[in-house]
C-alpha positions as CSV (number, residue, x, y, z in Angstrom):
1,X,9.6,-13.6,-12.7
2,X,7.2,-11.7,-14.2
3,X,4.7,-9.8,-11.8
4,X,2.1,-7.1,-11.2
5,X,0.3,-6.6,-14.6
6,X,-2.0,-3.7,-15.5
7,X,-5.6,-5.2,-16.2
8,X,-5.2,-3.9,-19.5
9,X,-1.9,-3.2,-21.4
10,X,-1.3,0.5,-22.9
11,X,-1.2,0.8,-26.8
12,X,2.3,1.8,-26.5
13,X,4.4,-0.7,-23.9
14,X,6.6,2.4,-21.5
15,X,8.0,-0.9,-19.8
16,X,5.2,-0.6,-16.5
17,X,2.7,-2.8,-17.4
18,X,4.2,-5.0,-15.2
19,X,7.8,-5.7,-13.5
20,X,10.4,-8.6,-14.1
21,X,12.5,-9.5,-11.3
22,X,15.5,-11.9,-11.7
23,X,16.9,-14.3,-8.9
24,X,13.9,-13.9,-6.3
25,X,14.0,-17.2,-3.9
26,X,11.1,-18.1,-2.0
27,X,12.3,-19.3,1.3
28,X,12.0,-23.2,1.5
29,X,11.1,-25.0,4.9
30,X,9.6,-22.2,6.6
31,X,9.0,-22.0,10.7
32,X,6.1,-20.4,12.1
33,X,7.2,-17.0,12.4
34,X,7.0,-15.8,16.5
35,X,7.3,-12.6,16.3
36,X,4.2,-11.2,15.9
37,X,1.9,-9.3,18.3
38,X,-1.7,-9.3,18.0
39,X,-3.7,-6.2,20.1
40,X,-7.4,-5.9,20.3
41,X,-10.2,-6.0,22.6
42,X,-13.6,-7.6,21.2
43,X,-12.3,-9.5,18.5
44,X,-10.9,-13.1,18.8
45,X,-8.0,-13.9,16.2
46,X,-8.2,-17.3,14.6
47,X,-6.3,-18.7,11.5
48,X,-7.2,-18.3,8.4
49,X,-7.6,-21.4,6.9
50,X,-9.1,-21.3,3.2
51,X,-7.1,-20.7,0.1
52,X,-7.0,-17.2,-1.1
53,X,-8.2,-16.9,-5.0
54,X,-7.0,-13.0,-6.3
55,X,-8.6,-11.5,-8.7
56,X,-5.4,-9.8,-9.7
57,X,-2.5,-9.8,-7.3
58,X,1.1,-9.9,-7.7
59,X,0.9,-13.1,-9.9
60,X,0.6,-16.6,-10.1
61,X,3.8,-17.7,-8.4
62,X,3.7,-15.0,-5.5
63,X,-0.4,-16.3,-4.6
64,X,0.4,-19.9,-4.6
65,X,3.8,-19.5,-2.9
66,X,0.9,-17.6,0.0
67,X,-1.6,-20.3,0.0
68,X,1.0,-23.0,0.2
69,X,3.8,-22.1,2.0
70,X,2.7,-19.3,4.6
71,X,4.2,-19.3,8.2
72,X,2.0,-17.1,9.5
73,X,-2.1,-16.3,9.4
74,X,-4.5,-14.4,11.0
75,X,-8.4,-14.0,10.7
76,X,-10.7,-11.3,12.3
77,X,-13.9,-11.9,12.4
78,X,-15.2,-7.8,13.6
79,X,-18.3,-8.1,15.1
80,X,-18.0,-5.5,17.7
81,X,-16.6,-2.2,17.4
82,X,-12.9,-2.6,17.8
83,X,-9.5,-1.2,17.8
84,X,-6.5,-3.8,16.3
85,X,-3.2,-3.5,15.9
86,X,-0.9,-6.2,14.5
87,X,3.2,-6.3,14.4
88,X,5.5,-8.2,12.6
89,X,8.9,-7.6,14.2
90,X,11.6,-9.4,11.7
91,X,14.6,-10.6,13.8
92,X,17.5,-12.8,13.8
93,X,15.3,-15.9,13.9
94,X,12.4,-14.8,12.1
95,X,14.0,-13.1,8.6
96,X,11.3,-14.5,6.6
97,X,7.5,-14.0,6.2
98,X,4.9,-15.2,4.1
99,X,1.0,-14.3,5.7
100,X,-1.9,-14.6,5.5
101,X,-4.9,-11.9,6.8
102,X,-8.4,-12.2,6.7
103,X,-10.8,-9.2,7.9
104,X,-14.1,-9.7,7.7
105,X,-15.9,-6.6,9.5
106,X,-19.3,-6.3,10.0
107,X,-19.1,-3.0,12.6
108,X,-16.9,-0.3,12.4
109,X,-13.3,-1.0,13.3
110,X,-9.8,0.4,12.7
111,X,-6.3,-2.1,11.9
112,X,-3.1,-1.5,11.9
113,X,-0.4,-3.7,10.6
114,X,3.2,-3.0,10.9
115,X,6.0,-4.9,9.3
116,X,9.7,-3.5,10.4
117,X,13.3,-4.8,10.9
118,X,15.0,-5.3,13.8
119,X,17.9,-7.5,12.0
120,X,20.4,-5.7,9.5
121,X,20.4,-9.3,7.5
122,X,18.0,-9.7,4.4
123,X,14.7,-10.3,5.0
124,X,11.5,-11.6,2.9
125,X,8.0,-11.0,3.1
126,X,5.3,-12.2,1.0
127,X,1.6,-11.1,1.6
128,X,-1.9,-11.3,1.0
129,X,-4.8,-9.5,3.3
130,X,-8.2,-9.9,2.1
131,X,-10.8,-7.5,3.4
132,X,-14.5,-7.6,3.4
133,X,-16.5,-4.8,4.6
134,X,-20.5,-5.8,5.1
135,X,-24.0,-4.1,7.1
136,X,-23.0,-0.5,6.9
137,X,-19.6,-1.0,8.3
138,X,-16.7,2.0,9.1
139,X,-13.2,0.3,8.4
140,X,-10.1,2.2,8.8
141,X,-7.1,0.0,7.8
142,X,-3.3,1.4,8.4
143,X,-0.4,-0.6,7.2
144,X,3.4,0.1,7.1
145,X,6.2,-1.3,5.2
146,X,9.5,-0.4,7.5
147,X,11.5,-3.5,6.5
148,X,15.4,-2.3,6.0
149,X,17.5,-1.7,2.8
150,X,18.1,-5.2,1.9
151,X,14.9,-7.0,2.1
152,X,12.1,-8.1,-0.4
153,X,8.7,-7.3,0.5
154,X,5.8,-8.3,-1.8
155,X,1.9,-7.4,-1.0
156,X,-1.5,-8.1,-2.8
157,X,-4.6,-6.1,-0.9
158,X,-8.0,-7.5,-2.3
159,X,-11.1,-6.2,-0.7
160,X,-15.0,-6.6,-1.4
161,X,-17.5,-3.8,-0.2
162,X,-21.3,-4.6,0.1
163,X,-23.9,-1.7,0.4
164,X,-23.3,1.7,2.3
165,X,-19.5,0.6,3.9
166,X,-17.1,2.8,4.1
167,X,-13.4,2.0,3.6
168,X,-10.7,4.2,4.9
169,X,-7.0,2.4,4.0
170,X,-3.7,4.3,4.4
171,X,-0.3,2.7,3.3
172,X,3.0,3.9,4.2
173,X,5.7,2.0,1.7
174,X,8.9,3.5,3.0
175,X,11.1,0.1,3.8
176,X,12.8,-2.8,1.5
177,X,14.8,-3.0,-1.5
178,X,12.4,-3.7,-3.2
179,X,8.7,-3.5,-2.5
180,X,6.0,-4.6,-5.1
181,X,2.2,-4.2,-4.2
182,X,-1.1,-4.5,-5.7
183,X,-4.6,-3.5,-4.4
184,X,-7.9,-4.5,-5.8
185,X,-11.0,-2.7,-4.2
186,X,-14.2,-4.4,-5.9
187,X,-16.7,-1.9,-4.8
188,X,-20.3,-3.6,-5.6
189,X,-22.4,-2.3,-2.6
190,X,-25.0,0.8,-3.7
191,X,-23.2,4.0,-2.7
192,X,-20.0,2.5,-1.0
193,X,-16.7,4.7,-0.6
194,X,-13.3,3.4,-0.7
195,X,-10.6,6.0,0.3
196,X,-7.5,5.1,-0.8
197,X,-3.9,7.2,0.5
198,X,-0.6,6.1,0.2
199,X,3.0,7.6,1.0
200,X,6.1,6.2,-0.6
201,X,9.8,6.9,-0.1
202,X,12.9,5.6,-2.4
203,X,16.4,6.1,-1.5
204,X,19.9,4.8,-2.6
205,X,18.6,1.6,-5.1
206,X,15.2,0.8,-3.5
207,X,12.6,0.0,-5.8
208,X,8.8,0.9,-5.7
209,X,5.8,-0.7,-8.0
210,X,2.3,0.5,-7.2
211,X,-0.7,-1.0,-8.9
212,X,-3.4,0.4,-8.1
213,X,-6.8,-1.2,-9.5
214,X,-10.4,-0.3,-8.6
215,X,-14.0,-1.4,-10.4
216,X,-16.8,-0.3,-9.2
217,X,-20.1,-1.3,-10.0
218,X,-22.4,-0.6,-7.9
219,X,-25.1,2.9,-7.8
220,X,-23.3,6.1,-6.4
221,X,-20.0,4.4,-5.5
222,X,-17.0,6.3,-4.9
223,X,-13.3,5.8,-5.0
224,X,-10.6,8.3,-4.2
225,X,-6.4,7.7,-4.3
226,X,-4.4,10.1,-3.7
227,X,-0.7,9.2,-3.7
228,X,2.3,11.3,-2.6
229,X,5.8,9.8,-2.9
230,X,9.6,11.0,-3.3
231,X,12.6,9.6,-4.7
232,X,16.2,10.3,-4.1
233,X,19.4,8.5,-5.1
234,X,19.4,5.9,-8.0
235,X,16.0,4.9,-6.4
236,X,12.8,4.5,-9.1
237,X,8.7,4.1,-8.9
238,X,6.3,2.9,-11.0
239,X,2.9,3.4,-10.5
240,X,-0.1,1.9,-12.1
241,X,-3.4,3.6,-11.4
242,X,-6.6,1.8,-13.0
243,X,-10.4,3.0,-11.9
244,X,-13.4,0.9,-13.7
245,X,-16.3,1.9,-14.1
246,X,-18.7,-1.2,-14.7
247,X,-22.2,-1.2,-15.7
248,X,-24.5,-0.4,-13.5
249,X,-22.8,2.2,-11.3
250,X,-24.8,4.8,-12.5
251,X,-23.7,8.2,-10.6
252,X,-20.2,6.8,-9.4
253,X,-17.2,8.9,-9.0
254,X,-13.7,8.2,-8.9
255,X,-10.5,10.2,-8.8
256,X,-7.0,9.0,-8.4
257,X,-4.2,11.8,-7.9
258,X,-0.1,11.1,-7.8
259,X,2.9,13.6,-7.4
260,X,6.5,12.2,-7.2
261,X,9.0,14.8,-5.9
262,X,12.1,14.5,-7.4
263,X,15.2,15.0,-5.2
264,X,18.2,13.6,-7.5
265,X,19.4,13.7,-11.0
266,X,19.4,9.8,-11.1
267,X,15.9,9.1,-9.9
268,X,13.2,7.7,-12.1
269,X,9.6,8.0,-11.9
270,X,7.0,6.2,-14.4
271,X,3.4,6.5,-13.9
272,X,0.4,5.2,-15.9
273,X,-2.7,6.4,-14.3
274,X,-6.1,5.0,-16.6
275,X,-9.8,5.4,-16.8
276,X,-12.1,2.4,-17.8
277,X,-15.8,3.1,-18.8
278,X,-18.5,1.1,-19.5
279,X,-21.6,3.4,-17.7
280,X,-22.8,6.6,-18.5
281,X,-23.0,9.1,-16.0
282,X,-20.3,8.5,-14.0
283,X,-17.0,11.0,-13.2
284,X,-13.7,10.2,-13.3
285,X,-10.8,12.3,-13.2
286,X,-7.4,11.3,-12.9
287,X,-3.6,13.1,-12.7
288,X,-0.4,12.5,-12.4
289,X,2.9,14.9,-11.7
290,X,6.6,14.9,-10.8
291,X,8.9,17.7,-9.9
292,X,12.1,19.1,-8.3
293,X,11.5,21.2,-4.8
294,X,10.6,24.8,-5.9
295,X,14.1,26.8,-5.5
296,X,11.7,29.7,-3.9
297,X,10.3,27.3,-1.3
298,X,14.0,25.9,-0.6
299,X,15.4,29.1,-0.3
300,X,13.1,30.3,2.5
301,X,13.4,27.9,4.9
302,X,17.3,28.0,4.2
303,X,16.7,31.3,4.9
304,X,15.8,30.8,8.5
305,X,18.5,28.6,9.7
306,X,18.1,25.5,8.3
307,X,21.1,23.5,6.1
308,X,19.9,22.2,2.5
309,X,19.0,18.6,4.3
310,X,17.3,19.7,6.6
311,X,15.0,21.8,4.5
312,X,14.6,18.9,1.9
313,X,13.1,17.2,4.9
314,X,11.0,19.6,6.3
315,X,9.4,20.1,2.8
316,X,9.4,16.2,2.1
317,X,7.6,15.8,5.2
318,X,5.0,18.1,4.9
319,X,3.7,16.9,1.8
320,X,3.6,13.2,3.5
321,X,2.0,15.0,6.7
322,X,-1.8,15.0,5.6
323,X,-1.8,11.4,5.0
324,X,0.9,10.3,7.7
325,X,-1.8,12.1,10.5
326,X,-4.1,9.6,9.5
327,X,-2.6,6.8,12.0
328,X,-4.0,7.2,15.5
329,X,-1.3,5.8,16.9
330,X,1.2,8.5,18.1
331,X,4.3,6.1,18.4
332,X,4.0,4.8,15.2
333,X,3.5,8.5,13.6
334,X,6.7,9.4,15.3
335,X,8.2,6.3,14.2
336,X,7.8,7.0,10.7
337,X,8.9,10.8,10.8
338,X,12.2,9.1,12.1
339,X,12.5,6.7,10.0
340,X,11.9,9.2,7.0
341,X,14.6,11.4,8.8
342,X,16.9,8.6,8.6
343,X,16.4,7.7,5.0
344,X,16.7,11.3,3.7
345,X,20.0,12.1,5.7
């Protein structure tokens, strides 16, 4: 299966325009997955029940394999200012997810939504969340990928921002064997922001592919990513970072930043960050890094105590802190640390 292509492809083909995956099975005969919590105070959750249409996406197979054969849907329509948090817990009986979620926010709001394991056996996720931010609105979205080392977890993010919103989304990709995502921000409102700030994590044979794809077209619009990873083990990344800038977004700005610190011989990291133009005055800047712990900056925390593991994640962590400190949730911050603990041991 071939999945998660660049809107354009590079000149010269370095194999990350877009991923092939062999012997993925979509789970057949699907029952409503139960294990899902829903908290919020002024907004009533309903089901989603139109057919998503991506504009990009993972592809073809993974959008109608959503719209056809989800167990799972939830739709928020934010009309009040509101605090949500949504969690998948995977379990014995419910290995296997495919979801839809609809937000559709009119007032300012934050969301979190949590996917983790608590079954050792293989699990399967398959997502889509559509957002659409409208009159002015403040939306602060969180979600975490904490599925465990044998599962499949696949994502497409598509959002749509009208005049003046702000969008704040912060993605922690730490869990699966394999996790593929794509997010599409069409920013068309005059002077909208979308802030965009991920953390990743590989270890042992995990997998990570990161498309990242923003157009924005409408006056004094703004898009910033910033993207800080590590990978350890046989473990590899590709990201894809592609900002647009579409006629008639006169005065826009866009920036898209991503380091991958290197903490094996056998890790691989690919990245393909690109700037599209078809406006004048407009700024876009992009960059794109990888690199082994500084031996200085290893040494001096050796130096006060700590063993080499221990130091790798200390300095691991406080790269991922900035973004991590984002989620107001305290127990899912401390989660995470864990989690990241665990993984780097």
């Amino acid at each position: 299966m071939v999945l998660n292509e660049t809107p354009v492809r590079t000149s010269r083909n370095f194999l990350i325009n877009n991923i092939k995956l062999e012997d993925v099975e979509f789970p057949e005969n699907l029952k409503e997955f139960n294990n899902v919590e829903v908290v919020c105070d002024n907004t009533e959750v309903e089901k989603v029940t139109d057919n998503f249409s991506l504009t990009y996406g993972n592809g073809k197979e993974l959008e109608e394999n959503c719209n056809k054969s989800f167990n799972n849907s939830i739709k928020l329509n934010v009309d009040k200012k509101d605090n949500i948090r949504i969690i998948y817990k995977f379990d014995d009986k419910n290995c296997n997810l495919i979801n839809k979620i609809e937000i559709n926010s009119s007032k300012d709001c934050s969301v979190t939504i949590e996917y983790k394991s608590e079954t050792l056996k293989k699990c399967f996720h398959n997502g889509i969340i559509k957002v659409n931010c409208i009159n002015n609105a403040k939306v602060k979205l969180v979600v975490v990928n904490l599925l465990n080392e044998k599962s499949l977890n696949f994502e497409s993010f598509e959002n749509e921002l009208s005049e003046n919103t702000n969008l704040e989304y912060t993605i922690i990709d730490i869990g699966a064997e394999k996790s593929v995502s794509n997010y599409y921000s069409n920013i068309i409102g005059d002077e909208a922001k979308n802030d965009l700030k991920t953390v990743y994590l590989g270890t042992n044979n995990q997998l990570k592919d990161i498309n990242y794809i923003a157009e924005l077209r409408g006056k004094k619009t703004n898009i910033n990513i910033d993207v800080q990873g590590a990978l350890k083990e046989k473990s590899k990344k590709n990201f894809k970072g592609t900002i647009d800038f579409k006629r008639g977004c006169k005065k826009a700005i866009g920036n898209e930043n991503e380091y991958c610190m290197i903490l094996s011989d056998d890790s691989k990291s690919i990245a393909l960050p690109m700037l599209l133009c078809t406006e004048e005055d407009v700024e876009g800047n992009h960059s794109t890094a990888s690199g082994r712990v500084e031996e200085s900056e290893l040494f001096y925390i050796m130096t006060r105590g700590l063993e080499y593991k221990e130091a790798i994640k200390l300095i691991v962590k406080a790269r991922f802190n900035e973004i991590i400190e984002r989620i107001k949730e305290a127990d899912l911050r401390e989660e995470i640390l864990k989690e990241i603990d665990r993984r780097l041991d």
